[in-house]
N, CA, C and O of each residue as an XYZ file, in Angstrom:
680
protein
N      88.435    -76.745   -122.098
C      87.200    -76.021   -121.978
C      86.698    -75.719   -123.378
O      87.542    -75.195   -124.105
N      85.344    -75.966   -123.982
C      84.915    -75.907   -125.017
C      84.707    -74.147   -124.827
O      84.746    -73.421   -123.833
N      84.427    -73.828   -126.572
C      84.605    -72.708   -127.050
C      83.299    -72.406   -127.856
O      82.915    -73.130   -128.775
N      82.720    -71.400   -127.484
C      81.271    -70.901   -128.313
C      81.857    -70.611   -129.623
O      82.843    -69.875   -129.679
N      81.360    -71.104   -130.654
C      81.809    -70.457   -131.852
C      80.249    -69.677   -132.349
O      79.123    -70.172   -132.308
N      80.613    -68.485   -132.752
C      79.319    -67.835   -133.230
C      79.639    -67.535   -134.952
O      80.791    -67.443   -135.376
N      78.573    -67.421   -135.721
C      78.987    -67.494   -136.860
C      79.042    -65.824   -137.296
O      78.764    -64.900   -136.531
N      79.442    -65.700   -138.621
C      79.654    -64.210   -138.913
C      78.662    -64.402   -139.628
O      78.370    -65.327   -140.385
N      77.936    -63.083   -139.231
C      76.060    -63.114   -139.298
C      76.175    -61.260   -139.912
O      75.222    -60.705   -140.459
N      77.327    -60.678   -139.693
C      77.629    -59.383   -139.941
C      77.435    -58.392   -138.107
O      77.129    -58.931   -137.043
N      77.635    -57.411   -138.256
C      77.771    -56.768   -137.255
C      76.690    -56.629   -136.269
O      76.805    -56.496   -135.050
N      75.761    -56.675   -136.890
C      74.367    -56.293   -136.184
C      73.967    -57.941   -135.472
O      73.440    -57.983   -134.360
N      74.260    -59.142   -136.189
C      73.816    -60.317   -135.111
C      74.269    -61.029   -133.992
O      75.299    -61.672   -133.790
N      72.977    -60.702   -133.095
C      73.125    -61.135   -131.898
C      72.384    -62.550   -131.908
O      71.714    -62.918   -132.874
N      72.596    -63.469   -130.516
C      72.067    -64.293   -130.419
C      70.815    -64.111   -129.869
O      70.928    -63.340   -128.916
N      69.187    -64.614   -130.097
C      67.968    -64.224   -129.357
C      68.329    -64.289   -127.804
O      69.157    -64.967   -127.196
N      67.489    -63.425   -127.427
C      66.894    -63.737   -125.651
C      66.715    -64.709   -125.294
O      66.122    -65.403   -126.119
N      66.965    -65.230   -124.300
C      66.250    -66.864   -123.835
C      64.586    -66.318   -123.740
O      64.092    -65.289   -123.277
N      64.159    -67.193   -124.223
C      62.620    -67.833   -124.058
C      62.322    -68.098   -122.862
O      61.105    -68.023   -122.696
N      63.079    -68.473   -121.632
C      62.426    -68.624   -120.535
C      63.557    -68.390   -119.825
O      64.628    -68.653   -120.371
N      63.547    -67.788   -118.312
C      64.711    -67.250   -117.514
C      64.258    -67.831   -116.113
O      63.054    -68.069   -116.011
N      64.944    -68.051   -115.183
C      64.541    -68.579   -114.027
C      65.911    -67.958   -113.032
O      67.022    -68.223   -113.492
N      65.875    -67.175   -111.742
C      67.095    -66.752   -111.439
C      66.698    -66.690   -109.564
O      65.660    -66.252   -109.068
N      67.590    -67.127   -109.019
C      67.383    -66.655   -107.583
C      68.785    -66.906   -106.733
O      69.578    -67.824   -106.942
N      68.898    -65.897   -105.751
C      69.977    -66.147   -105.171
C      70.012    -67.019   -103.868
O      69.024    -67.306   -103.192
N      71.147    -67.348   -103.654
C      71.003    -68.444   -102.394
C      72.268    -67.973   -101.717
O      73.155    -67.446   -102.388
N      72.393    -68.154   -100.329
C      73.457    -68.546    -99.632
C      74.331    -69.831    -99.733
O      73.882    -70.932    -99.417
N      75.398    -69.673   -100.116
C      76.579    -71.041   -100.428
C      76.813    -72.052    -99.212
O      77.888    -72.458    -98.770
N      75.321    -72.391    -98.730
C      74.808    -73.359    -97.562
C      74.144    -74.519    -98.148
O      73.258    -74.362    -98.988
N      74.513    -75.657    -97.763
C      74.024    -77.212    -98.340
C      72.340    -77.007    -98.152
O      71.466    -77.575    -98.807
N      72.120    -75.796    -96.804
C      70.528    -76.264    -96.716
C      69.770    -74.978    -98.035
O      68.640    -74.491    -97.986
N      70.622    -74.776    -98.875
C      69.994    -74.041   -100.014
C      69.900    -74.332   -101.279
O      69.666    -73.673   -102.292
N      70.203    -75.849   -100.973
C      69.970    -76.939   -102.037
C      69.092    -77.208   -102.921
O      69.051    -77.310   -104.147
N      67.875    -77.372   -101.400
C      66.558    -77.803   -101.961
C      65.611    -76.844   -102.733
O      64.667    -77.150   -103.460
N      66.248    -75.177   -102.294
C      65.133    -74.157   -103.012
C      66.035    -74.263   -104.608
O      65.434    -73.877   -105.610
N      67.276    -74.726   -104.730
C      67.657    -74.693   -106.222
C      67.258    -76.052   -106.692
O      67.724    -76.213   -107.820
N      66.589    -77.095   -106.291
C      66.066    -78.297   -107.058
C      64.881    -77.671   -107.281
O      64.468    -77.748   -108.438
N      64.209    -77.064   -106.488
C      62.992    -76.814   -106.570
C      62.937    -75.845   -107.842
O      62.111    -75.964   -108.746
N      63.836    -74.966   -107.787
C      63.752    -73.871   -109.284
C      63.756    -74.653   -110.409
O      62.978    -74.483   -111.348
N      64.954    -75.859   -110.334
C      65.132    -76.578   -111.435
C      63.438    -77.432   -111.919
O      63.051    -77.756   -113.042
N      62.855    -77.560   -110.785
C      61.621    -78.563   -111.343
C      60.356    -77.530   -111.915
O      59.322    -77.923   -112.456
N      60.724    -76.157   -111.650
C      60.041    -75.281   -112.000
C      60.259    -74.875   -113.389
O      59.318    -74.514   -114.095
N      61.388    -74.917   -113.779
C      62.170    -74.374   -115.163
C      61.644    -75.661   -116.113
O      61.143    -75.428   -117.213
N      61.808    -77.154   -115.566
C      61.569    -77.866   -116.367
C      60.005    -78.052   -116.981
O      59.745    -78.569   -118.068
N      59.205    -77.605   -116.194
C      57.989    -77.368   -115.612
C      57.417    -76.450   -117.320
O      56.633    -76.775   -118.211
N      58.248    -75.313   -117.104
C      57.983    -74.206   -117.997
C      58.428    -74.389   -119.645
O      58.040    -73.685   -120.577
N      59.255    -75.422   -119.698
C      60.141    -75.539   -120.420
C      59.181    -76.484   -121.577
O      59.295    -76.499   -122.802
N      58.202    -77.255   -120.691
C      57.478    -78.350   -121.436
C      55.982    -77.485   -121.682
O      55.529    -77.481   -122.827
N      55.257    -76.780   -120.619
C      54.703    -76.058   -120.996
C      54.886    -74.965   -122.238
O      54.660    -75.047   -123.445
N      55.270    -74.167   -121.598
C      55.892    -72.687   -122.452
C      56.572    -73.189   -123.923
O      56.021    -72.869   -124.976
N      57.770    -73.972   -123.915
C      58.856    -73.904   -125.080
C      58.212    -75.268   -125.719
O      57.375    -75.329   -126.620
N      58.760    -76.220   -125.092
C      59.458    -77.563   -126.221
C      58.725    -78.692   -125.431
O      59.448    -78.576   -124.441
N      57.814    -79.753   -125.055
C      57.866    -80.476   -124.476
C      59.452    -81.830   -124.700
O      59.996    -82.424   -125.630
N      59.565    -81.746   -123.543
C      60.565    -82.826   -123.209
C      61.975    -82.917   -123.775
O      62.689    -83.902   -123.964
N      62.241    -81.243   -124.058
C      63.460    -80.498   -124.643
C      64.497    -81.327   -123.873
O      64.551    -80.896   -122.721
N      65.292    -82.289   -124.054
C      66.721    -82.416   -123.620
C      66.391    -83.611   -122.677
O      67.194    -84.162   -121.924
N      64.843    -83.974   -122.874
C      64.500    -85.200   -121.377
C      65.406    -86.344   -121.211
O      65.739    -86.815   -120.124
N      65.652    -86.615   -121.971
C      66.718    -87.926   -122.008
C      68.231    -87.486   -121.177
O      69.059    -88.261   -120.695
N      68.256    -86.062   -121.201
C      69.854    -85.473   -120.442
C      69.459    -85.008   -119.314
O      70.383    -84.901   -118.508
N      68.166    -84.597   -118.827
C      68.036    -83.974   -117.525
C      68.631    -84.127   -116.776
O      69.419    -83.273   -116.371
N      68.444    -85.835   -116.042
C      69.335    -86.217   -114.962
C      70.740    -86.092   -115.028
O      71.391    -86.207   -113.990
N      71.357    -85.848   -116.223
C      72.849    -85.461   -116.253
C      73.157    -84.164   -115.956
O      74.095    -83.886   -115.208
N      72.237    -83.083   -116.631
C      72.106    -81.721   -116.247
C      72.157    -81.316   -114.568
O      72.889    -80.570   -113.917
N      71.009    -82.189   -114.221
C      70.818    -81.665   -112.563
C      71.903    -82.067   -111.997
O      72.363    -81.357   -111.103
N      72.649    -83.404   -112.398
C      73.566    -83.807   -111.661
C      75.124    -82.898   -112.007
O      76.001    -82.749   -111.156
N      75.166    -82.619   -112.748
C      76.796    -81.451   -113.711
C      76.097    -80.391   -112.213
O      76.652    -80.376   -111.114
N      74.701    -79.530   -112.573
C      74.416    -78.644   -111.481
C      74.910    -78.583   -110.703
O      75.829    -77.831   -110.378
N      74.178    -79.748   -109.969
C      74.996    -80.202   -108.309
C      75.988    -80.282   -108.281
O      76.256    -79.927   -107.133
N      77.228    -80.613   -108.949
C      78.443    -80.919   -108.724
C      79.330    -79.162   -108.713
O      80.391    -78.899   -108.147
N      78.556    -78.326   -109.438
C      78.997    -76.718   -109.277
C      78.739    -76.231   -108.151
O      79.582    -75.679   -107.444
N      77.341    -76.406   -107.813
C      76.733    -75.746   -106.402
C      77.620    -76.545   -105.087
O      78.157    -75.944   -104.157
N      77.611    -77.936   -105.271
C      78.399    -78.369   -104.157
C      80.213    -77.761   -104.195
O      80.652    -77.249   -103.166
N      81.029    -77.873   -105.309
C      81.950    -76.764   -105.232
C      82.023    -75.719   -104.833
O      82.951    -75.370   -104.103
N      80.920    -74.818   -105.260
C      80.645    -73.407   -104.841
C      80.413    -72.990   -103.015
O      80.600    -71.921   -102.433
N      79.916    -74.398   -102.467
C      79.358    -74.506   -101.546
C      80.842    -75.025   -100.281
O      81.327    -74.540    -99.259
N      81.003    -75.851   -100.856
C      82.611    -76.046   -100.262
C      84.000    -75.095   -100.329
O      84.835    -75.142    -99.426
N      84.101    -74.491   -101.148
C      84.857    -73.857   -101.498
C      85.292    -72.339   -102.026
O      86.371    -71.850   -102.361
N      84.338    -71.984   -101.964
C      83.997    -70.024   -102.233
C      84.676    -69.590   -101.423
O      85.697    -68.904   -101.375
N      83.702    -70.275   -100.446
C      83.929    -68.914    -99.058
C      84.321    -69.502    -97.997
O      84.211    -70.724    -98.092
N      84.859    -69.033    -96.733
C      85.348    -69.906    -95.826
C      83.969    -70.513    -94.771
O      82.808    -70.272    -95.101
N      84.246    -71.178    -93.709
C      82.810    -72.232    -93.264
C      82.496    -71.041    -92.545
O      81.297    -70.776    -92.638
N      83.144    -70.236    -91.868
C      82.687    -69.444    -90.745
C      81.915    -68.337    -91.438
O      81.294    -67.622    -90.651
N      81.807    -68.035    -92.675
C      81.244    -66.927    -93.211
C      80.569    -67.464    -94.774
O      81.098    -67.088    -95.820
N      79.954    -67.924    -94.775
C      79.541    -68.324    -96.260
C      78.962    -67.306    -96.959
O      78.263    -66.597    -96.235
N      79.003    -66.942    -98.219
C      78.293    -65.893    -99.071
C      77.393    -66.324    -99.997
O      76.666    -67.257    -99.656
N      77.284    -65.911   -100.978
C      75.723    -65.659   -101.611
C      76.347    -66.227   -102.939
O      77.537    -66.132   -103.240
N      75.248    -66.905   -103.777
C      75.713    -66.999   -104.928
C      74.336    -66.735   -105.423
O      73.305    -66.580   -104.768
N      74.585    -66.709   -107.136
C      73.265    -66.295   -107.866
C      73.329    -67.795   -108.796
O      74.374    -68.394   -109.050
N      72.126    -68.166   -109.166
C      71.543    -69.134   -109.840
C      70.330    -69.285   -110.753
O      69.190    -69.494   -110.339
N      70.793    -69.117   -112.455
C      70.241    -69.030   -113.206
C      69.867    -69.751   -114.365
O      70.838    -70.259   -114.925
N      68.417    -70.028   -115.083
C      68.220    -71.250   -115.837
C      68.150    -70.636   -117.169
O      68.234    -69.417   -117.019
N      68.067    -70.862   -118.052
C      67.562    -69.964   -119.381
C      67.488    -71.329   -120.255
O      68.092    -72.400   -120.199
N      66.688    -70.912   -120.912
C      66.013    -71.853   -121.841
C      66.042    -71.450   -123.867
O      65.380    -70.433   -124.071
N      66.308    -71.712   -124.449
C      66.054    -71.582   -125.906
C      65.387    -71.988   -126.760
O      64.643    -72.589   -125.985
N      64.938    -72.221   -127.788
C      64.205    -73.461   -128.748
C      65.149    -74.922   -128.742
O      64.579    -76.008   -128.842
N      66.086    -74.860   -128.661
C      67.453    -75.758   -128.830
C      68.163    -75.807   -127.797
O      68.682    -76.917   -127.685
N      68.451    -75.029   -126.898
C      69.613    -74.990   -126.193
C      69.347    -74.619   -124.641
O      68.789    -73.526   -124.546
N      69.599    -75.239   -123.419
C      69.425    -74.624   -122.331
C      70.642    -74.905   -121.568
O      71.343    -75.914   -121.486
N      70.719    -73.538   -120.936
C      72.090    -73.240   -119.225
C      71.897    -72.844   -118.668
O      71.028    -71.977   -118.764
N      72.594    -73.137   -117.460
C      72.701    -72.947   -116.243
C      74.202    -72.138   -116.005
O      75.293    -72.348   -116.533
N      73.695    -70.917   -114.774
C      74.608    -70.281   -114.535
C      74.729    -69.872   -113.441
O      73.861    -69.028   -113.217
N      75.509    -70.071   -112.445
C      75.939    -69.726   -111.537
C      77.015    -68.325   -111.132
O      78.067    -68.459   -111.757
N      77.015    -67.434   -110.529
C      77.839    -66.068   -110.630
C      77.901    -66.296   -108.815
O      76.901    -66.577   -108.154
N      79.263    -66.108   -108.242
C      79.718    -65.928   -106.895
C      80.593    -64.386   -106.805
O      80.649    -63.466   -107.622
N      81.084    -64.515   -105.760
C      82.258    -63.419   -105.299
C      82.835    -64.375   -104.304
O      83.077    -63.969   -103.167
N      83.068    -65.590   -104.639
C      83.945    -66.490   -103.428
C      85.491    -66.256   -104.475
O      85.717    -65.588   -105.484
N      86.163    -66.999   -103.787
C      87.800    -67.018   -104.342
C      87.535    -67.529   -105.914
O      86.738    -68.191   -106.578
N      88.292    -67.052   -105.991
C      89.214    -67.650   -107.987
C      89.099    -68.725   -107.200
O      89.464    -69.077   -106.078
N      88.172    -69.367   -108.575
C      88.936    -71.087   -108.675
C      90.192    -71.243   -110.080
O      89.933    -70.766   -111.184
N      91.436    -71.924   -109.812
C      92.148    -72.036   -110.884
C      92.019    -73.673   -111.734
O      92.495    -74.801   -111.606
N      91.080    -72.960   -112.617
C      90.260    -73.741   -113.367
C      91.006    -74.546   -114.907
O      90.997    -73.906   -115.959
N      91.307    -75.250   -114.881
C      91.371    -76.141   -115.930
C      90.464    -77.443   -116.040
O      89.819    -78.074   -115.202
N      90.650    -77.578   -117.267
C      89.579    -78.982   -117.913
C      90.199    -80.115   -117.082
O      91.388    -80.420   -116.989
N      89.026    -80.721   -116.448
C      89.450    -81.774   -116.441
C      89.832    -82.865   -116.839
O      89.537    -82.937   -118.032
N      90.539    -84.146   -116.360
C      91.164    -85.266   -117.157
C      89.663    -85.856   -118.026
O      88.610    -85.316   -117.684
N      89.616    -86.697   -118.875
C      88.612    -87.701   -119.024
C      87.933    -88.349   -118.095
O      88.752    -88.894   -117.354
N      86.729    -88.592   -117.720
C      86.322    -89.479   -116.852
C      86.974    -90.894   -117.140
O      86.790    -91.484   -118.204
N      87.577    -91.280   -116.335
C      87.973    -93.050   -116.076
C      87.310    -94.006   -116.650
O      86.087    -94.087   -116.541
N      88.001    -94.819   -117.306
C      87.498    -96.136   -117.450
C      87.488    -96.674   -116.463
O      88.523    -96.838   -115.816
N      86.417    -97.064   -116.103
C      86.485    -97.853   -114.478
C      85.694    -99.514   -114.669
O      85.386   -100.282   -113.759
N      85.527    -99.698   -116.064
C      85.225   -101.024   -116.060
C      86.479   -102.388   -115.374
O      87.684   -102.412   -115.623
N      85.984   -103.027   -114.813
C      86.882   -104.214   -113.858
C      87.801   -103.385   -112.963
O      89.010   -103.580   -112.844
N      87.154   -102.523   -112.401
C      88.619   -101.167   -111.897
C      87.761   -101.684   -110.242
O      86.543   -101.808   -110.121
N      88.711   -101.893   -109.220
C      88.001   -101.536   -108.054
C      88.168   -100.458   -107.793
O      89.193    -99.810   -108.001
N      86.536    -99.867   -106.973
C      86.366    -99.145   -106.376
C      86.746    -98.554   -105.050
O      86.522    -97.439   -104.577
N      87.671   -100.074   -104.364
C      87.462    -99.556   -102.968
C      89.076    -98.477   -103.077
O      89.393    -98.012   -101.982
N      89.902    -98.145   -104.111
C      91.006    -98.023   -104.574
C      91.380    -96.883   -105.051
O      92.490    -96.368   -104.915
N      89.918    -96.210   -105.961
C      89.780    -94.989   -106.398
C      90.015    -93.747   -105.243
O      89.342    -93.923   -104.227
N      90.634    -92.857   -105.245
C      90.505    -91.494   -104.493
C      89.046    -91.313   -103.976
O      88.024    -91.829   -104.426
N      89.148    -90.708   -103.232
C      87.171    -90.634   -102.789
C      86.478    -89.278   -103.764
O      85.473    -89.265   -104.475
N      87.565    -88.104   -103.423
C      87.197    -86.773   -104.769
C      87.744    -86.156   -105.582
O      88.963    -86.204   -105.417
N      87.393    -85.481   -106.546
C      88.029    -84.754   -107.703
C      87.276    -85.302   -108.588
O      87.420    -84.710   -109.658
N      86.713    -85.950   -108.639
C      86.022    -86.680   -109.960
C      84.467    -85.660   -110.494
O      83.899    -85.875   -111.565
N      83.885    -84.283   -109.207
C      83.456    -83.624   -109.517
C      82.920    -82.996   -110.702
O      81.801    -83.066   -111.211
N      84.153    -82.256   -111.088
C      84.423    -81.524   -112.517
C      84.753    -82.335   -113.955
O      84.863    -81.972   -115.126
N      84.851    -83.589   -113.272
C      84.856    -84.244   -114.683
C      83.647    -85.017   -114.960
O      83.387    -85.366   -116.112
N      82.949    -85.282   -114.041
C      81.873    -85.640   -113.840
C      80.573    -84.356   -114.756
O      79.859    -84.649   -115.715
N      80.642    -83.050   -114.079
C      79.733    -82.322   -114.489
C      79.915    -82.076   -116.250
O      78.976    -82.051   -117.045
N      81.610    -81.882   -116.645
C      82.130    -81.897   -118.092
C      81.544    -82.624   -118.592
O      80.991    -82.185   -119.600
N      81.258    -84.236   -118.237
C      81.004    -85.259   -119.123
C      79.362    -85.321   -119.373
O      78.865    -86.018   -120.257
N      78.645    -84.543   -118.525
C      77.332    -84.857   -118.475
C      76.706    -83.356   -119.893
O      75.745    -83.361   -120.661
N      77.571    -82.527   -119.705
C      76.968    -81.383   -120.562
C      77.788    -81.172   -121.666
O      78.913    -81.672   -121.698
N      77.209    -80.261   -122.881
C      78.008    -80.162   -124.085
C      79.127    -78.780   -123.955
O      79.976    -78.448   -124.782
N      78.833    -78.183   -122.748
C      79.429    -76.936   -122.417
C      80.036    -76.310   -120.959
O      79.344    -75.401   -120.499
N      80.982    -76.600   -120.343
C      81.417    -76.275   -119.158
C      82.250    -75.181   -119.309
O      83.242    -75.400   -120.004
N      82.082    -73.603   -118.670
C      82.652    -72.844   -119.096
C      83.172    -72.100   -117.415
O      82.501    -72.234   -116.391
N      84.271    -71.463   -117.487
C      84.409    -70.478   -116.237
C      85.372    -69.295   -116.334
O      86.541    -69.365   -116.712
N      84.730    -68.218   -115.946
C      85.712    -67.265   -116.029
C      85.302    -66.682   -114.728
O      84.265    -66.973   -114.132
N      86.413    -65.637   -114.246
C      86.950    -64.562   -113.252
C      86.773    -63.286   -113.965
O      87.243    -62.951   -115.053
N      86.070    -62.684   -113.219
C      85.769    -61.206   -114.031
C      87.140    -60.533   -113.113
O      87.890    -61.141   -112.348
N      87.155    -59.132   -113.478
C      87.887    -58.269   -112.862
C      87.471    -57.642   -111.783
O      88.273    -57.162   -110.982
N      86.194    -57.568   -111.633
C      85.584    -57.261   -110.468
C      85.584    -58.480   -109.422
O      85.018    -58.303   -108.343
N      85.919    -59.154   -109.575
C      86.174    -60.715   -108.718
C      84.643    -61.544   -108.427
O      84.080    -61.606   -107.334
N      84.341    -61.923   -109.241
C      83.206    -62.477   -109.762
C      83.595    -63.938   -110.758
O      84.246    -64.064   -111.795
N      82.962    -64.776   -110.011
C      82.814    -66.221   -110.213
C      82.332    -66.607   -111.418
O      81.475    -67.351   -110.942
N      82.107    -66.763   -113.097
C      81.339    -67.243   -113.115
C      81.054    -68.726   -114.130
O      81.683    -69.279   -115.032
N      80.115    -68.910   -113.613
C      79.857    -70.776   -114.422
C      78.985    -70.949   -115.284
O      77.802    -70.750   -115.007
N      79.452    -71.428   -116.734
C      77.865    -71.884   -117.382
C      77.691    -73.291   -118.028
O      78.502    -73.848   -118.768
N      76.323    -73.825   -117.560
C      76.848    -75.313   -118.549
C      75.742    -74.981   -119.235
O      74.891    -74.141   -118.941
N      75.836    -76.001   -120.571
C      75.405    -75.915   -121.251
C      75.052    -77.384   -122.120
O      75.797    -78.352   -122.275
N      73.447    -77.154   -122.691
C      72.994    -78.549   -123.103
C      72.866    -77.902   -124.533
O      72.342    -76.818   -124.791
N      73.340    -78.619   -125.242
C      73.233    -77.987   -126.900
C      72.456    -78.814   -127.964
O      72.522    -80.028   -127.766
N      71.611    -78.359   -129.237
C      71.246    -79.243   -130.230
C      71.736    -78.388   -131.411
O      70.924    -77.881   -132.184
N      73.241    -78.207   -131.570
C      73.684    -77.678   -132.662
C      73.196    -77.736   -134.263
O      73.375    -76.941   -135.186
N      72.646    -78.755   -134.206
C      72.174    -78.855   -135.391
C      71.200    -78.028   -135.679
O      71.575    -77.264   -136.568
N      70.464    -77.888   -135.448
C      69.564    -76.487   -135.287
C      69.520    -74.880   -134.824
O      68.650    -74.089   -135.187
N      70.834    -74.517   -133.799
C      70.847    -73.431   -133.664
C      72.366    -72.483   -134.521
O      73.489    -72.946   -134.722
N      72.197    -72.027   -134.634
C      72.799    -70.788   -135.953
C      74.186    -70.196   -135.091
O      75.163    -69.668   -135.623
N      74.028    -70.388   -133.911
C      74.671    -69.101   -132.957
C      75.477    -69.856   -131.982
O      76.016    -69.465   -130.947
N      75.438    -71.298   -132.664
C      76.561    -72.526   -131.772
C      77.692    -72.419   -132.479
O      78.676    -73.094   -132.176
């Protein structure tokens, strides 16, 4: 799991506010999918307006897809089928840098990094496991996959798209 390094800026520096915030909660139901694509096309929406045009365009589709691969975890696995709960879902935006964050109260996941994604060149497919490839999947698409368990028993997830070269507080 990668590690925020922040620089010593002295006591008083913080990192800015996000520039743009996008947040709504959903039920950990597949049919609450479509109102979180829909936020996402809204954020991107704002992102080209408001901030940066075409901040990170070349990674989007990796972004939405790392997304999906949390929400569908979250969605399978939080909570049990007979009772599903709520999760929260949040976009934030920077001059440089945008994440996504997800916060539950479903079970601890016991979270480690995943392996490398596979070389799967000349590899058959019909051979591969069908899942787990999830979390290495969402790792490989973003510069930042993070998770912790609060003490209050709270879920939470952030990925992250980075242009280090420019921000101070990477």
């Amino acid at each position: 799991m990668k590690q925020r390094r922040r620089p010593s800026l002295g006591t008083n520096a913080h990192p800015p506010a996000p520039r743009i915030k996008e947040c709504i909660d959903l039920l950990a139901r597949a049919e609450s999918l479509p109102a979180l694509h829909q936020l996402l096309a809204t954020f991107w929406q704002r992102v080209d307006t408001d901030l940066t045009p075409a901040l990170f365009e070349a990674r989007r589709t990796e972004f939405v897809t790392a997304i999906g691969e949390i929400a569908a975890n979250i969605i399978r696995y939080a909570y049990p089928p007979v009772a599903p709960g709520e999760f929260t879902f949040c976009l934030q935006a920077w001059a440089h840098r945008v994440e996504a964050a997800f916060i539950d109260q479903g079970v601890s996941f016991n979270f480690t990094p995943p392996p490398p994604l596979l070389d799967l060149d000349g590899h058959d497919f019909d051979t591969l496991p069908e899942g787990g490839f999830g979390l290495a999947l969402a790792q490989a698409a973003v510069d930042s996959l993070e998770y912790h368990r609060s003490p209050a028993g709270k879920n939470y997830w952030t990925l992250t798209l980075q242009d280090d070269a420019t921000d101070p507080f990477r």
